[in-house]
N, C-alpha and C positions, 0 to 999 in steps of 0.2 A: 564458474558457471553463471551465464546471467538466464534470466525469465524472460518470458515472455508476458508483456501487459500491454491489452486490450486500451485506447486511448479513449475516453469517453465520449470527446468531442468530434471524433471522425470514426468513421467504421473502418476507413482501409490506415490509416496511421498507426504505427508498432514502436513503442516505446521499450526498449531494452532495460532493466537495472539491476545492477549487483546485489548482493545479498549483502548486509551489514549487522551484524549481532553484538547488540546492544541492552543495556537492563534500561528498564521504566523510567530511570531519573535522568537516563540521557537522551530517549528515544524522548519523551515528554517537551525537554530542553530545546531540541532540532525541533520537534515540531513548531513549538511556541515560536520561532523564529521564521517560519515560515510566513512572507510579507503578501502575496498575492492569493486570491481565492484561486487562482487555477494552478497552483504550489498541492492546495491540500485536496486529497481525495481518500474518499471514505467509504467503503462497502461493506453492507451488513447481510448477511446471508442464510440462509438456513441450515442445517449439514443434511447430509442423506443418510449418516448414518450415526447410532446411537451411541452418545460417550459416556451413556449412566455407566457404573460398575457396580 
């Protein structure tokens, strides 16, 4: 299945990607290797709902 992601740089542009499940030490690894600032995107968000227990 791939996602749907919104392109930052253009409102009408549709970026497809796969899902890849990875731990911390490899996900960290790929990112550090990424060379260009428009490689890395970062979104911080609020949730709408509550995940105290």
């Amino acid at each position: 299945k791939k996602d749907y992601l919104p392109d930052s740089n253009s409102p009408n542009a549709k970026i497809f990607v796969e899902k890849a499940e990875m731990d911390s030490n490899n996900f960290f690894l790929r990112w550090r290797n990424l060379e260009k600032p428009s490689q890395e995107c970062q979104k911080i968000f609020s949730s709408k709902i509550s995940h105290d227990t």
